[in-house]
N, C-alpha and C positions, 0 to 999 in steps of 0.2 A: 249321170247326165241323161237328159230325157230323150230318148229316141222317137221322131213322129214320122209317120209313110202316109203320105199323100199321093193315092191311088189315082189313076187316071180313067182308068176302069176296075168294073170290079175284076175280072179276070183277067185284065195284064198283067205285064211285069213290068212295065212301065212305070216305076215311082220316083218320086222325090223325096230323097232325105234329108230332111233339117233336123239340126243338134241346137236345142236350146235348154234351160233352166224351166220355162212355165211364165216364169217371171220376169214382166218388159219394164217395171216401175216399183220402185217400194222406198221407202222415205223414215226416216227418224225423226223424233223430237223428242226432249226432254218429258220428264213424265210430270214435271210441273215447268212453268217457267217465273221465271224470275222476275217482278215489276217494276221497271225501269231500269234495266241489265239488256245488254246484247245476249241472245239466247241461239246457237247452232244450229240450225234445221238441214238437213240432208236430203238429195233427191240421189236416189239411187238406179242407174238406167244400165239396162244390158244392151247393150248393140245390136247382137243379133237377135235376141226376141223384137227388137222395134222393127228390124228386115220384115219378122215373118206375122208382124204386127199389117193391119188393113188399114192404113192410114188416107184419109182421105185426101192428103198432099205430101209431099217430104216432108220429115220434121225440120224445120229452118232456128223454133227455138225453144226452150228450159223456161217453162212459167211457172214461177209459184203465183197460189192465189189463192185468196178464201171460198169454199164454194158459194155459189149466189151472190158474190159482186159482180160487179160488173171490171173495174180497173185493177191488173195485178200488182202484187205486190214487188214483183220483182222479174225481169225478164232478164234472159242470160242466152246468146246463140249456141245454138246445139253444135259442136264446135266438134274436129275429127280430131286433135289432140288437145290433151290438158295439164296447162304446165301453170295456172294460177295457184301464186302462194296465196294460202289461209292470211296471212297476215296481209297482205294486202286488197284482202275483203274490207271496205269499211260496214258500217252499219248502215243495216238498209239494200245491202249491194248482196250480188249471188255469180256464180261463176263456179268452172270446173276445174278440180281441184289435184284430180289422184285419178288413174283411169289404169285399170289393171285388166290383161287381156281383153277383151270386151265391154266390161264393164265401165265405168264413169261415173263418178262421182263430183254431184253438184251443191254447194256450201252458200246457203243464204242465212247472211247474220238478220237475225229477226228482233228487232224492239218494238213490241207491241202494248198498247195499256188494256190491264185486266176489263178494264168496264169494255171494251170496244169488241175485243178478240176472247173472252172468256166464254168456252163452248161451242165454238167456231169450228171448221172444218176445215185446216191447211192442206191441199191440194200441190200435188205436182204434175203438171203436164205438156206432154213433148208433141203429141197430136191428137186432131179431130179423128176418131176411130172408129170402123162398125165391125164388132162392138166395140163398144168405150172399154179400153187398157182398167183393168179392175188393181188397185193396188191393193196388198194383205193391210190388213187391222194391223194399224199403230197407234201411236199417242196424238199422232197429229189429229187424229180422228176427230178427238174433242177435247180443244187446247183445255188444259188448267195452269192455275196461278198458284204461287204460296210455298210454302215449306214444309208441307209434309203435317206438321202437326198442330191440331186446330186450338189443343189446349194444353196448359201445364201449369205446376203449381209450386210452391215453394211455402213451405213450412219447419219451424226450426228443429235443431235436432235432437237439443230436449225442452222439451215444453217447462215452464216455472210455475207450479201449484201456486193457486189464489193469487198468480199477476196476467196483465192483459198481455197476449202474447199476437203477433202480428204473424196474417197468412196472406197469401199476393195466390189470384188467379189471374192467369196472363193467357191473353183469348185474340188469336190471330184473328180478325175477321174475315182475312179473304180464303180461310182455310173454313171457316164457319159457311160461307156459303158453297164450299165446294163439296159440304157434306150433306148427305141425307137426311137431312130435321123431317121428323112428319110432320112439326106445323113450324112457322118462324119462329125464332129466337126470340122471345119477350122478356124473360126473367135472367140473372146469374145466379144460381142456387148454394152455397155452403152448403154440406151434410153430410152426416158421420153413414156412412154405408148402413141399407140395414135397417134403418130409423124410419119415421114416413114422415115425421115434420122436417124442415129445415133449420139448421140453427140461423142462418141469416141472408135474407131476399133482396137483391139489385135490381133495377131496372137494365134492360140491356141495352143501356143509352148510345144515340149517336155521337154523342160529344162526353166526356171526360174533365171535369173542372174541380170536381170537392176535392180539397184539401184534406190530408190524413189527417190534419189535426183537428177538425170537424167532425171524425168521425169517429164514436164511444165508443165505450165498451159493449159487444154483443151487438154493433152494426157495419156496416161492408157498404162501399160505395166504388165506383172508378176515380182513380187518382190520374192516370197520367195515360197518353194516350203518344204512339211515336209510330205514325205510318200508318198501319193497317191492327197495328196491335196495340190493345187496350191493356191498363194492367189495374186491376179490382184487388180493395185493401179489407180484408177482414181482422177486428181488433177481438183475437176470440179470449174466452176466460173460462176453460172447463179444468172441474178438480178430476186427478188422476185416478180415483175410484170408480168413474163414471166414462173417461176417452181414455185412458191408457191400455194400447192396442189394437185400438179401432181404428180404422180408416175414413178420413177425410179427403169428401169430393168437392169437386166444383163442378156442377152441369150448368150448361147451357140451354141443351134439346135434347128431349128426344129422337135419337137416328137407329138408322137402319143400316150399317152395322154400327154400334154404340163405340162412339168416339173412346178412341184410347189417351190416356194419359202417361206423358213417361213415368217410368219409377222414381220418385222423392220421398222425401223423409215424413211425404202427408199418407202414406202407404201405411204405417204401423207407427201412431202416435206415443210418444215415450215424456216419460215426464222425469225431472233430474236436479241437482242442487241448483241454483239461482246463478253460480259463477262459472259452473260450466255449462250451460245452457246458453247465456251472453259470449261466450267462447265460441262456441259453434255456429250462435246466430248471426255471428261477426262476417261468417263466411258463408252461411247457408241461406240468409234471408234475400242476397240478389238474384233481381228477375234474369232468368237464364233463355 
C-alpha cells in the first residue's frame, strides 16, 4: 500500500497521511471484440484515490465514452453502494456491479460496429480533474475487431499424384485490416515456401462469386464469402517429386510482424494412394 505525506511545511510535523493504490481509474476490454456480439467493458474506480483525486466538482457520475465525441456512450451514477446484477445489464446499459472494500466496479455491455469504433479510444470517466485521472495502458486504448487469426488454410492429408487436388485459403478480413500490411492487400498468393514465382494469383476481391467449378486446374479464385471471411479455392496438381514436403502458403501482405498461420496439413505436403487420400480429405478439406 502506498504511503503519501503531505507536508504543511517543510519543517513541521504537521502532515497528512493518505493510504491509497496510485490508482483512481483503470478499465478492461477484451483484446478484440466481437462484431455484432455484446462485448464487457469494465471501469474500475478506487474510492479513495478519487477523495485524494483534484476534482473540479464531486463525481455525481460513471461515463463511458469514446475520446473526442462529443455524446457518451453510456452514463451510470457514481453510486455509494453496488448491488447491480450483471444480468440485468442489458445491452447498451452500464452500472455497478461488485464493489470490494473501496474499490467499485463498473460493467458496460458494449455493441459496437467494427467500421464506427475500430481504433477508437474507450474512455472511463468519474470527473473533470487538474490534472486529468491518467488511466494505465489497456485494450481499451485502441479497440480491435476479429478473431485473432487473419488467415488459414486447409489442405488434404495426402495429396493423389497426377489428380487435381483442392486447397481453401480462408482470409478474415477484418483481421486483415487489423494487421500491419506495408502496402494494401491486392493479390491472394498460393506458393510452395521458398520458390519466388507463385503457383497461383487471386485478386483480393471485394465480393466473392466464382463458382468452384469454373475454376481449372492450376487456378484459384474466391468461392464463398460469410461475414467478414472470404474463402479462396485452389485446384492444385503437383507430382510428388517436385512438393512432397514442401510447404504451402497462402499470403496475402506483406506485414510487419508476418502474419502467422495455424498449423495444417499445408505445413509438410505428403502425397499417398488415391483411397486414402479421399479418406482424410473427407474430413480435412472443411474450412475451419
Amino acid at each position: 500500500m502506498r504511503l503519501v505525506l503531505f507536508c504543511l511545511a517543510v519543517l513541521s510535523s504537521n502532515c497528512a497521511v493518505v493510504h491509497g493504490t496510485g490508482v483512481a481509474v483503470n478499465m478492461t476490454c477484451p483484446s478484440r471484440l466481437v462484431e455484432e456480439e455484446v462485448n464487457s467493458v469494465t471501469c474500475i474506480i478506487n474510492t479513495t484515490e478519487i477523495l485524494n483525486t483534484r476534482c473540479v466538482s464531486p463525481p455525481s457520475n460513471v461515463v463511458f465514452e469514446i475520446k473526442g465525441q462529443v455524446y457518451p456512450l453510456c452514463t451510470s451514477l457514481y453510486t455509494s453502494s453496488c448491488s447491480t446484477s450483471p444480468d440485468l445489464i442489458d445491452e447498451g446499459s452500464c452500472g455497478c456491479t461488485e464493489q470490494t472494500g473501496d474499490v467499485q466496479i463498473y460493467l458496460f455491455k458494449f455493441k459496437g460496429n467494427a467500421k464506427d469504433y475500430r481504433g477508437t479510444k474507450l474512455e472511463c470517466t468519474v470527473c473533470a480533474s487538474i490534472p486529468e485521472i491518467k488511466i494505465p495502458p489497456t485494450n481499451c486504448d485502441s479497440l480491435k475487431y476479429g478473431t485473432g487469426v487473419a488467415v488459414n488454410m486447409t489442405c488434404p492429408s495426402r495429396l493423389v499424384e497426377e489428380e487435381v487436388n483442392s486447397v481453401t485459403c480462408r482470409i478474415n478480413t477484418t483481421e486483415i485490416l487489423n494487421t500491419r500490411c506495408v502496402s494494401p492487400p491486392s493479390n491472394v498468393l498460393f506458393q510452395v515456401k521458398g520458390q519466388v514465382h507463385p503457383l497461383c494469383t487471386s485478386l483480393y476481391t471485394s465480393s466473392c462469386n466464382v463458382s468452384p467449378d469454373l475454376i481449372d486446374e492450376g487456378s484459384c479464385g474466391c468461392t464463398e464469402q460469410t461475414g467478414d471471411v472470404k474463402i479462396y479455392l485452389f485446384k492444385f496438381k503437383g507430382k510428388a517429386k517436385d512438393y512432397n514436403r514442401t510447404k504451402l502458403e497462402c499470403t496475402v501482405c506483406a506485414s510487419i510482424p508476418r502474419i502467422k498461420i495455424p498449423s495444417t496439413n499445408c505445413d509438410s505436403l505428403e502425397y499417398g494412394p488415391k483411397d486414402v487420400a479421399l479418406a482424410a480429405s473427407s474430413v480435412d478439406f472443411k474450412p475451419t
